[in-house]
C-alpha positions in Angstrom: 106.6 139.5 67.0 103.5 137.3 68.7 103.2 134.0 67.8 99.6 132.0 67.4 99.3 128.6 67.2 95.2 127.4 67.4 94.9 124.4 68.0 91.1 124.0 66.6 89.8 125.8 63.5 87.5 127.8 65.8 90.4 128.9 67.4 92.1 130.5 64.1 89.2 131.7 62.9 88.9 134.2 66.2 92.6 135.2 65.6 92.0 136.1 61.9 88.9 137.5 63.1 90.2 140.2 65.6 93.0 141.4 63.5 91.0 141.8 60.8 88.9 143.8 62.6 91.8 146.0 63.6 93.5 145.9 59.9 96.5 143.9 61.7 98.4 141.7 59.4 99.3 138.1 60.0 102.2 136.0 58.8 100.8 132.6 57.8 103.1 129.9 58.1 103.1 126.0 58.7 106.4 124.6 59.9 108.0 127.4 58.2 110.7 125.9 56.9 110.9 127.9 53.9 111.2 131.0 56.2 112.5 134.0 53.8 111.2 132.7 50.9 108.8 134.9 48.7 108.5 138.9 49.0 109.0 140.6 52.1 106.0 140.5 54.7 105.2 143.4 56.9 103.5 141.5 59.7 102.9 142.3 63.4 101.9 138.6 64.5 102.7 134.9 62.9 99.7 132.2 62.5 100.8 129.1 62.7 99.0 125.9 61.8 101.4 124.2 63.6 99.5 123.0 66.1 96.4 121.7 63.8 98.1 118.2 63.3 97.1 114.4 63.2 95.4 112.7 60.6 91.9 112.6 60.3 90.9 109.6 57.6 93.0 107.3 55.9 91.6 103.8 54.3 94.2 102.5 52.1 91.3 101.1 49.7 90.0 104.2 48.9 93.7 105.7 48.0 92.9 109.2 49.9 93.7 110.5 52.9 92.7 113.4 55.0 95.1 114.9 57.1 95.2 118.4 59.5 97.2 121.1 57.9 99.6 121.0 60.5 100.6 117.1 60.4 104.5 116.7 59.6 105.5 115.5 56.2 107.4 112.7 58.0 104.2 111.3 59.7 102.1 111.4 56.6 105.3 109.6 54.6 105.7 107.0 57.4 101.8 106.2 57.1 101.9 105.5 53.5 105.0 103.4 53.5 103.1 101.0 55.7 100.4 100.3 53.9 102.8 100.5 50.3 101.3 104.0 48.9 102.7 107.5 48.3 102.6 111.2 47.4 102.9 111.0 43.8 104.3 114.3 43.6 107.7 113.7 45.6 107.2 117.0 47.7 110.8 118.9 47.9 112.3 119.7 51.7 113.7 122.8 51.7 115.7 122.6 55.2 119.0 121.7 53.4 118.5 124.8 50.5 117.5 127.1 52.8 119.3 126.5 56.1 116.0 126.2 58.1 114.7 124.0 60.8 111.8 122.9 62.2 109.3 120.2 60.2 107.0 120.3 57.0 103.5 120.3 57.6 101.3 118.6 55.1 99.3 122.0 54.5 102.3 124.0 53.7 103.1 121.5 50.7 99.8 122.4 49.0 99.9 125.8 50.1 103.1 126.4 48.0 102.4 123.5 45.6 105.4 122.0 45.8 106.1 118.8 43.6 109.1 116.8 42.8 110.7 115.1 39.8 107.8 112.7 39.1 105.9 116.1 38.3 106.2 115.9 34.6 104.3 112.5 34.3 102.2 112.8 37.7 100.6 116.4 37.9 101.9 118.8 40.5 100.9 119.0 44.6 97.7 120.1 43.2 96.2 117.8 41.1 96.5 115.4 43.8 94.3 117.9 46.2 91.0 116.9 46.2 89.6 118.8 49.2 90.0 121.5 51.6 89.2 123.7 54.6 90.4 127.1 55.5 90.0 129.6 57.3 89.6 133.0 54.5 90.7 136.6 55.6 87.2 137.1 57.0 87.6 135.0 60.1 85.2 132.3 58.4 86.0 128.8 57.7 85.4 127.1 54.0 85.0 123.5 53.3 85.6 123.3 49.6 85.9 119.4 48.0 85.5 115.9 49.2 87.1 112.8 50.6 86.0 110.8 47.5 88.1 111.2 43.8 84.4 111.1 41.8 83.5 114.4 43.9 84.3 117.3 42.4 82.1 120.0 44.1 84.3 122.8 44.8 87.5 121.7 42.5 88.7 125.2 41.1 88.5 126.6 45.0 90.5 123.9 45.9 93.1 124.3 43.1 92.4 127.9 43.2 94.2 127.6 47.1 97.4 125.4 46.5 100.1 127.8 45.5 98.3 131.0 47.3 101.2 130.3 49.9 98.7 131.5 52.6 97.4 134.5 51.2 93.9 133.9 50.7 93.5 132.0 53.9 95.3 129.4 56.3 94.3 125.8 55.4 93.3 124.1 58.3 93.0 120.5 56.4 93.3 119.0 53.5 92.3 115.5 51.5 94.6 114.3 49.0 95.1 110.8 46.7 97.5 108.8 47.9 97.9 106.2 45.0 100.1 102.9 45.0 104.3 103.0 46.1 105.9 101.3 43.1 107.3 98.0 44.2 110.5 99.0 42.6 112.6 101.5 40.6 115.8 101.6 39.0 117.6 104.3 37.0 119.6 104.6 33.9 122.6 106.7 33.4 124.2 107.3 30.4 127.1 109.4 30.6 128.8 112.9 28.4 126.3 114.0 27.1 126.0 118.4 27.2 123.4 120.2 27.6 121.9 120.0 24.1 122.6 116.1 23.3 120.7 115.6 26.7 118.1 117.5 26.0 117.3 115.1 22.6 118.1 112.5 24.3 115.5 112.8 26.9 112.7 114.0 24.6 113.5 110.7 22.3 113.1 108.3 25.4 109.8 109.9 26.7 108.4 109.3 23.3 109.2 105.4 24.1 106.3 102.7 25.6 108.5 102.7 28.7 106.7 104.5 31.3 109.9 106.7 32.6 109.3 108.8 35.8 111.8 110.8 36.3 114.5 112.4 33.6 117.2 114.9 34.5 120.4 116.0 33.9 123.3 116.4 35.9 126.1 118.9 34.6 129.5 117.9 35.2 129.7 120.8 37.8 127.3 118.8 39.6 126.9 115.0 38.9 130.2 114.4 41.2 127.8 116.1 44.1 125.1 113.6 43.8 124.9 109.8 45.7 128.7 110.5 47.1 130.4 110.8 43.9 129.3 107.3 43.0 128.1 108.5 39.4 130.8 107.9 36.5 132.8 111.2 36.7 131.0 113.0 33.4 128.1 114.7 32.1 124.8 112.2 33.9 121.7 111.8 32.2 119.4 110.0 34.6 116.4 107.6 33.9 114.0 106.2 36.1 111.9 103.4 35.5 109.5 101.8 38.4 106.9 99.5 39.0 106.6 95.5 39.3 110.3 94.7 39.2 109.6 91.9 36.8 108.5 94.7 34.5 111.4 96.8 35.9 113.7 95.0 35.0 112.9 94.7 31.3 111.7 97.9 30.6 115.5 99.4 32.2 117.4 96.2 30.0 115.3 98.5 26.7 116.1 101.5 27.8 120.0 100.7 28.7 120.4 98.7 25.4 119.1 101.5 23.4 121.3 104.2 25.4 124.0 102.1 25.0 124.0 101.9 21.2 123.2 105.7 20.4 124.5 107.9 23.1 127.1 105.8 25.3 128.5 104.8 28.5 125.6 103.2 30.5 125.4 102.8 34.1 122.5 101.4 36.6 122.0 102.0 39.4 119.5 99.2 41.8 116.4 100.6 43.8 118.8 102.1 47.1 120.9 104.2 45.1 118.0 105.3 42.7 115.6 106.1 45.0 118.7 108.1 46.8 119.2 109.8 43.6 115.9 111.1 43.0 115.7 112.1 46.6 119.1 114.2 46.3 117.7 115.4 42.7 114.7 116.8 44.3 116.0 118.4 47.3 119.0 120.0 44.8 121.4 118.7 46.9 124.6 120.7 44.8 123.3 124.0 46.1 122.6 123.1 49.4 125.5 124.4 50.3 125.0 126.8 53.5 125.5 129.9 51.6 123.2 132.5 50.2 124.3 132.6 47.2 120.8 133.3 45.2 119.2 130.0 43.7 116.3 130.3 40.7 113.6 128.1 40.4 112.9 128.2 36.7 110.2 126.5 34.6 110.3 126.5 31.1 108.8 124.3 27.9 111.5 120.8 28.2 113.6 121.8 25.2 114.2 125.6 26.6 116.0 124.9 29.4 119.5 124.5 28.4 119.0 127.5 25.8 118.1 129.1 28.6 121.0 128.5 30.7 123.4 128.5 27.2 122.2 132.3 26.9 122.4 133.6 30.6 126.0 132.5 30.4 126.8 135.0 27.9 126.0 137.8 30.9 126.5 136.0 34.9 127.9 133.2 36.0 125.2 130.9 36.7 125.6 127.4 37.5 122.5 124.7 36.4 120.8 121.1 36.2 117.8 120.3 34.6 114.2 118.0 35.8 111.1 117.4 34.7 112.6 116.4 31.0 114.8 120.0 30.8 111.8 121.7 31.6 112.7 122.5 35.1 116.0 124.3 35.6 117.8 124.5 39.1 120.1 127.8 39.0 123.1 129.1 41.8 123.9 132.3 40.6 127.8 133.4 41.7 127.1 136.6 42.5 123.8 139.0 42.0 120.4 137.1 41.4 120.5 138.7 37.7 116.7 138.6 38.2 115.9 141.6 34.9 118.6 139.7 32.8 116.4 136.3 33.7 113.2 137.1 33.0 114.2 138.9 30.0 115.7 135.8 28.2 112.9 133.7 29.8 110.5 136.1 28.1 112.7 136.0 24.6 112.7 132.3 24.9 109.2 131.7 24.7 108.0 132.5 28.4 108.1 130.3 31.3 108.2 131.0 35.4 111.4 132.0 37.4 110.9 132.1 41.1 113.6 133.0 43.6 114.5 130.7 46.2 117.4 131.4 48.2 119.1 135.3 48.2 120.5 137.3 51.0 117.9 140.2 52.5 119.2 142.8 50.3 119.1 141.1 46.7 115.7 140.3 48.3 114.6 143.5 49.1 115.8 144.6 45.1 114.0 141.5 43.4 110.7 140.2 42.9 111.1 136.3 44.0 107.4 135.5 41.9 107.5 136.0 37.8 105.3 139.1 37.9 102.1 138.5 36.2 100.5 140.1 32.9 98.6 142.9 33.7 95.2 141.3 33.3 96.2 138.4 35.1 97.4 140.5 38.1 93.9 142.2 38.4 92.2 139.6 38.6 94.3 137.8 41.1 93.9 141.1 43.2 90.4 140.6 42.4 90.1 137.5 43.9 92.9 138.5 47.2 89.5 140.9 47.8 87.0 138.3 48.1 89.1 136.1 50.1 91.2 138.7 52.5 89.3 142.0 51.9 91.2 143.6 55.0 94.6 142.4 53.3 95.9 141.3 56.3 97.1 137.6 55.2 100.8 137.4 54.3 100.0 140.7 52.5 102.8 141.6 49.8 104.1 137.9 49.7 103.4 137.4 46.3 102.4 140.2 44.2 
């Protein structure tokens, strides 16, 4: 398979250009290191944006930062640190889940919206995006957005793109907020709880004034997995609280107090091992385990998720923690990826998303790795696939 890496947006746009003039599909990919992931592509050449790297703009006053599609995760996390700002969002790395190499690239975050555990509190990949520019099936390139919060020309093209996983066109750059790094974090963890009791338990403390950002938990078939078996050797609940560590520090002694006295065992754990936590949390350490052994994404409402799980039991072995407050569910399935049986309970349930991660090529092949879409919905999303990529030649089949 040819490989294209443009190194200027004129450049891609000539490449999309000339094969879709000749109806010749293109794999879009940034670092690729989710390679395998979605539905099959039938593609005789990859485009890369690889090579469209560097950041363009960043003034730490402003809190936003415009970056090339192709700039490394690691380069755009080591400029924030220095100047004490973040990605709100906590974007995953999927190298460890999905035995792949290479780097993230900055576009291929927003172009599979990929957010971490501060989701639930902080908005997802996209609600941080403010602007774009792309290159659509077409050949053309789109500027859609600004570098300024208050300018909003263009916002549902700019949503509209993060999460197309680069099948309306390959971003070439994007302009994001970049708001303040808290000063300091520290989590609570209270200890045997099940599924159920957790569940409460988190819905109870996110009704408190005490600003928690992150809430999961950890199964006993996982929590011995996470920060080298330093968790207590039970059922883990985790809490985390950041900001000034003044207010830190009070807010955690509420929450511990408050754990202590209605659930039990508390444990806390300082800023290193929190932050190490969260970071293990988000990358779903437990499963990263060099198999294939098929792994579910699953979103659901915060109190579904262990009914969820509770009910899948009944028919596959399925092993499960929880983020986002319950609401998302990390799977490993033992055996097939039970996708029908899934959806079907996620559908009984109250609805939700289930989206395949990990699988070998044939339960691939058998299931769909996006929730299929309502028939309305569907249409319109081909509608719009049209407009963008009316040859079709842009990671055609990937989602749909």
């Amino acid at each position: 398979m040819s490989e294209f890496y443009p190194k200027t947006e004129e450049d891609a746009a000539s490449i999309i250009s000339d094969h879709a003039a000749r109806g010749a599909a293109l794999a879009i990919v940034g670092g690729n290191t989710r390679s395998g992931f979605g539905n099959a592509v039938a593609a005789e050449a990859t485009l890369s944006s690889r090579s469209l790297a560097g950041i363009v703009a960043y003034n730490p006053g402003e809190m936003v930062m415009t970056a090339r599609a192709g700039t490394p995760v690691a380069e755009i996390e080591a400029a924030l640190a220095n100047a004490g700002q973040m990605m709100a969002f906590e974007p995953m790395d999927h190298r460890p889940l999905m035995t792949t190499e290479g780097e993230p690239t900055i576009g291929g975050v927003f172009a599979a919206n990929i957010s971490g555990p501060r989701r639930f509190v902080s908005g997802a990949a996209r609600d941080s995006l403010l602007g774009i520019r792309f290159v659509n099936g077409k050949g053309e390139i789109v500027k859609a957005g600004g570098r300024v919060m208050k300018n909003v020309t263009g916002l549902d093209l700019v949503k509209l793109m993060a999460g197309s996983h680069g099948t309306l066109g390959l971003l070439t750059e994007v302009t994001f907020r970049v708001p303040p790094r808290p000063k300091t974090e520290e989590t609570i963890v209270v200890s045997g709880l099940n599924d159920a009791e957790a569940a409460e338990a988190m819905a109870a403390v996110m009704a408190m004034p005490l600003d928690v950002s992150g809430a999961a938990h950890l199964p006993l078939t996982v929590s011995w997995n996470f920060i080298d078996g330093k968790l207590p050797r039970a059922e883990a609940t985790a809490l985390r609280i950041e900001g000034l560590p003044g207010s830190v520090s009070v807010r955690a002694e509420k929450l511990a107090a408050a754990l202590l006295h209605h659930l039990g065992p508390v444990t806390r754990l300082a800023e290193a091992e929190s932050r190490r936590l969260w970071r293990e949390i988000r990358d779903v350490k437990p499963y990263a385990d060099s198999t294939t052994r098929p792994v579910w994404r699953v979103s659901v409402a915060p109190g579904t998720g262990h009914k969820l799980v509770a009910a899948l039991r009944l028919e596959a072995g399925v092993d499960a923690y929880y983020d986002w407050q319950g609401g998302l569910v990390w799977m490993r399935m033992e055996a097939e990826p039970e996708g029908d049986v899934l959806r079907r309970y996620i559908h009984a349930l109250g609805g939700g998303h289930a989206t395949l991660l990990r699988a070998t090529p044939a339960h691939r092949a058998m299931t769909p790795a996006f929730q299929p879409q309502p028939e309305a919905v569907a249409l319109l999303s081909a509608r719009v696939k049209e407009k963008f990529d009316p040859a079709g030649i842009l990671n055609p089949g990937k989602i749909a």
